[in-house]
N, C-alpha and C positions, 0 to 999 in steps of 0.2 A: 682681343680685338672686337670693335663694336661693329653691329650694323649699322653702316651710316645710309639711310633711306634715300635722301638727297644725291647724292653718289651713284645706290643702286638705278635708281630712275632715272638720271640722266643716261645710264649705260643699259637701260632696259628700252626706252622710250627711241634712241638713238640705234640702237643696234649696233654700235659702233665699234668695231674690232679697234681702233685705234684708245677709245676709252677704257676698254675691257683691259688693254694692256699696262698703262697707266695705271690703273686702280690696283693691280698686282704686280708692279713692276719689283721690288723687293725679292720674288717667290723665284719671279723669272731671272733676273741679277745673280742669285745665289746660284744657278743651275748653268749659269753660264759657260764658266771653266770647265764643269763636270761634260759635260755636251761635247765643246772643244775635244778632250781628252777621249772621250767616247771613241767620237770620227778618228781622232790618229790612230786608235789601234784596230780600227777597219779598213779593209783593203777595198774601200768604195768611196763614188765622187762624193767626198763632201761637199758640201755645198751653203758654206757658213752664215750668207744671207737666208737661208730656208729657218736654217735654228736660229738666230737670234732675232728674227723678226716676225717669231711666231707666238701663237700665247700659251700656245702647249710645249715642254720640253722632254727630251730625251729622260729617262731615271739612268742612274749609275749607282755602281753600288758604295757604300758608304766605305772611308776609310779606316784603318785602324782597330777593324774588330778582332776582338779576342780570339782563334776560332777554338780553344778551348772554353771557352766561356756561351761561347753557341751551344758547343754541342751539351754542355751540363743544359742550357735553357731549355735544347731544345728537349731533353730527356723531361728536363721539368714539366713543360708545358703540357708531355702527354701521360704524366702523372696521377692520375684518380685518387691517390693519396693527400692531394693538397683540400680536397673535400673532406666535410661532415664525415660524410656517408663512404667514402673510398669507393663511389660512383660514377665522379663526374671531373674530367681534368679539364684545363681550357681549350683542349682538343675537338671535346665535346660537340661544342658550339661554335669554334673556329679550326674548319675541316679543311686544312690542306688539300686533300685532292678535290674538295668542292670547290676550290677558289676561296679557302679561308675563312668561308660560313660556313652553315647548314640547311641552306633551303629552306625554311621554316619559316612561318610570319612572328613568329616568336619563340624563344627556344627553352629546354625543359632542364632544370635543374637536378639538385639532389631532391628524391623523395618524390621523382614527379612534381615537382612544383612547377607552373607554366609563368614564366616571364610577362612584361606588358610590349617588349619591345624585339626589335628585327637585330639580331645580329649583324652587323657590318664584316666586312671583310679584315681579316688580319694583316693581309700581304700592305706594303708600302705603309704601313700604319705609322711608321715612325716620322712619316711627312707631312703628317697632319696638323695641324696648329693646335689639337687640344685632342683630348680622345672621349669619345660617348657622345653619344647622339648629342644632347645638349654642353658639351665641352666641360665636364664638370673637372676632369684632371685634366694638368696641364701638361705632364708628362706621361712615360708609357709608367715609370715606377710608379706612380703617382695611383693609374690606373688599374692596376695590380691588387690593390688596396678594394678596389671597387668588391668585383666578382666574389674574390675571398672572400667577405665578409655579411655577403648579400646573403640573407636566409633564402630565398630564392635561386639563386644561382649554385655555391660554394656550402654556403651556411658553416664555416670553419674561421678557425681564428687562429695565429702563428705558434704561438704555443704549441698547438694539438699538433701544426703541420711539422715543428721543429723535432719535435717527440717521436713523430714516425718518420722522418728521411733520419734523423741518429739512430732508429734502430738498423736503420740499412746499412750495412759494411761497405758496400759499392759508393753511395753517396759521401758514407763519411768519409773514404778514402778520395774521391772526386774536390769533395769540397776542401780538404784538408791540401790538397794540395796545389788548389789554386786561391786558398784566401787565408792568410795567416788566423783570423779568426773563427775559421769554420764554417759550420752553417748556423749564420746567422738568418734575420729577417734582410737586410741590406743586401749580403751576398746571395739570399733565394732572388731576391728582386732583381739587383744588378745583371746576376745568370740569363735567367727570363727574358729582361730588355734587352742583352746583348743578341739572344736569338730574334727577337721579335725586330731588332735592327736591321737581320739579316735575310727577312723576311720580305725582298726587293724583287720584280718583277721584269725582267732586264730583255735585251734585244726584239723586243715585239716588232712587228712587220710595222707599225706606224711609225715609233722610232729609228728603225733603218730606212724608213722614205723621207722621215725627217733629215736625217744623216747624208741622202742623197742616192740612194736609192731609189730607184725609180721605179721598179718591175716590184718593191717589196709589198704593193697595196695594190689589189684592183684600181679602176678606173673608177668603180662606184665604188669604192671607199674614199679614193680622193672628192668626187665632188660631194659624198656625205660629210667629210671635213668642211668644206664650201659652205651645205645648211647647216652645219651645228654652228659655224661663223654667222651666217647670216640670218638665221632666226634669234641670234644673241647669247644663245646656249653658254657662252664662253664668258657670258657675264660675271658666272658661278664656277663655270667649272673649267678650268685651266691650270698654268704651271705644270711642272713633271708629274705630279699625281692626279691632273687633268679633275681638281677641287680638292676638298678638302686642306681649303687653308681660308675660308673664312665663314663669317654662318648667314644665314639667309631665314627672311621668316615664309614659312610654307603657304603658300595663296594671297599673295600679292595682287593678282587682277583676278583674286573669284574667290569666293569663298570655301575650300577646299573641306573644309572639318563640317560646314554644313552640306553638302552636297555628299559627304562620306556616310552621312547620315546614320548612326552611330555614337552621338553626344560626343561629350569632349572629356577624355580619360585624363589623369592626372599628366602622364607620361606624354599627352599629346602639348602640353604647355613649355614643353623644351628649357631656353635658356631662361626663361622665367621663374625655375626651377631653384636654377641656380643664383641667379641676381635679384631677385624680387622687383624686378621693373616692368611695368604695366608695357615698354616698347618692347620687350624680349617676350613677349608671350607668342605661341606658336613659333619661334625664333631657333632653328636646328644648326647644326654646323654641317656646312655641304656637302655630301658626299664624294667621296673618289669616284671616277668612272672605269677604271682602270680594266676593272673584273666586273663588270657591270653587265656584260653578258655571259657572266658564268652564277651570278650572284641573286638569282628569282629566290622570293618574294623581294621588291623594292619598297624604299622608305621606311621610316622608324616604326611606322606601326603595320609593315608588311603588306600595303591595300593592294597593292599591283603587282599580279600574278605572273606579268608576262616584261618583256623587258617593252615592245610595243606598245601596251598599258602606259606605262613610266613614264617612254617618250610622248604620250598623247596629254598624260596628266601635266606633264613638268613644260609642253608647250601652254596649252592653256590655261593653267593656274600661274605659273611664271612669268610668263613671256605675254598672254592675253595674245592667242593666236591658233588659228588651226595649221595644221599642215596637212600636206594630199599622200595618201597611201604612196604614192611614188618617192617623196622626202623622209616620209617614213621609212620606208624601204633603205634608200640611202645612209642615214645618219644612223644606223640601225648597224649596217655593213663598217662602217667608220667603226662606233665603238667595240665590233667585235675584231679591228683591227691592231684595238689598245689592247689586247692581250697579249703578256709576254713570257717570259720560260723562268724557270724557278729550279735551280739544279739541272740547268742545261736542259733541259725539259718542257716543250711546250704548255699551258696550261689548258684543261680541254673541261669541256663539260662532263 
């Protein structure tokens, strides 16, 4: 999917929730039934005009997964064996009880080696339109291929990692019995995505007021919903993963990489990276907001410490706007309302 500029600016310039929806209406259509289905197996007033006429939806969890096929992933994923070094699993760097990062502006591989870029959150990754800051994979298998093989992150390659889960008796008997061919590269993959599917953040207190719930949000999360509507916020970031389904280029009304003051790192040229087009330069794929207050440092190259910071940077390099500590406050309380439970489990800081 491209940035279309023309598009963004009418829905930046407008503030206009009704364009905002338009422009994603595709993201919000697919989440429609899932929504519906949500509300019937809750014993609260639904209240069907609230979900479909909004630009954020409810998540559910996906159907049809393996849950044998999870749980091999999820054993995978916290593996240190898929490393060089038999130091570093994707664990590492996407911390479950952190909300699926690590706190880190940048995260450290095998060997100590330090990365250029901020790990994103794992949870809901599967609803993302592309995955890596600049969308360079288009799937989550696709993305698997990345880390692996990154001297920086992984520094391993499948061979080495098929060599040592076959010395494992436990793996070989796992994979032998759920993949007629064993362990292969396809079936470590397949495993891996199946978990990382299931990796879905479900009944958060916004989505049960979405649902109709009314006592599920404070009063200042509700009208912090109101400013992230009405400062345009939703231009970018909306649908069930509230972003992350299209890309955006970073400082749109200011100059953001000059003001970071810091020159401009390779890693800071985003889809540029990937397309070689002079318009995808500084061009990222938007973030989820989901965990966004479990999730400090913010943005690809980690500048904003606090989640306050984010909100102050992404009004005025975004949106070409201040807001008053009080909206701050507000829209602040909202997104810490998109946090939702993972294993029946609230997720917390």
């Amino acid at each position: 999917m491209k940035t279309n500029s023309h598009i963004v600016w009418i829905v930046l310039a407008g503030l206009c929730i009704g364009a905002s929806v338009v422009f994603v209406w595709p993201s919000l259509k697919d989440n429609t039934k899932n929504a519906t289905e949500l509300a019937a197996a809750k014993p609260i007033n639904y209240k069907a005009s609230r979900v479909l006429n909004q630009p954020i939806q409810p998540i559910s969890m996906p159907s049809k997964l393996d849950e044998r096929k999870v749980a091999l992933g999820e054993k995978l994923f916290h593996d240190n064996r898929l490393s060089s070094s038999s130091s570093v699993s994707c664990a590492s760097c996407h911390v479950l009880k952190l909300g699926g990062a690590d706190q880190s502006a940048s995260s450290v591989g095998v060997n100590g080696l330090q990365g250029e870029l901020n790990s994103p959150t794992v949870f809901n990754v599967a609803l993302n339109i592309s995955q890596f800051w600049d969308g360079r994979a288009e799937t989550l298998a696709g993305q698997i291929e990345g880390p692996i093989h990154n001297p920086v992150e992984m520094g391993s390659s499948w061979p080495d990692i098929i060599q040592k889960l076959q010395s494992s008796k436990e793996y070989e008997a796992l994979f032998n019995k759920l993949y007629e061919e064993g362990i292969t590269v396809e079936s470590i993959k397949e495993s891996i995505t199946a978990f990382e599917q299931s990796l879905v953040t479900l009944n958060s207190p916004f989505d049960r007021y979405l649902l109709g719930d009314e006592d599920a949000i404070s009063e200042n999360a509700k009208l912090g919903y109101e400013k992230f509507k009405e400062y345009g916020c939703v231009a970018c970031h909306q649908g069930s993963n509230v972003g992350g389904n299209l890309y955006q280029k970073l400082g749109i009304m200011g100059d953001y990489f000059a003001d970071r003051g810091t020159g401009i790192r390779p890693s800071d040229l985003g889809r540029y990276n990937v397309t070689g087009l002079e318009e995808d330069k500084f061009v990222f794929k938007v973030p989820s907001l989901r965990l966004a207050s479990l999730t400090a440092p913010y943005f690809h190259d980690g500048s904003a410490k606090t989640l306050r910071q984010a909100v102050q940077v992404m009004i005025k390099y975004q949106l070409g706007r201040m807001a008053s500590k009080r909206d701050e406050d507000l829209i602040i309380e909202f997104l810490e309302s998109l946090v939702g439970e993972y294993k029946g489990q609230r997720l917390e800081k």
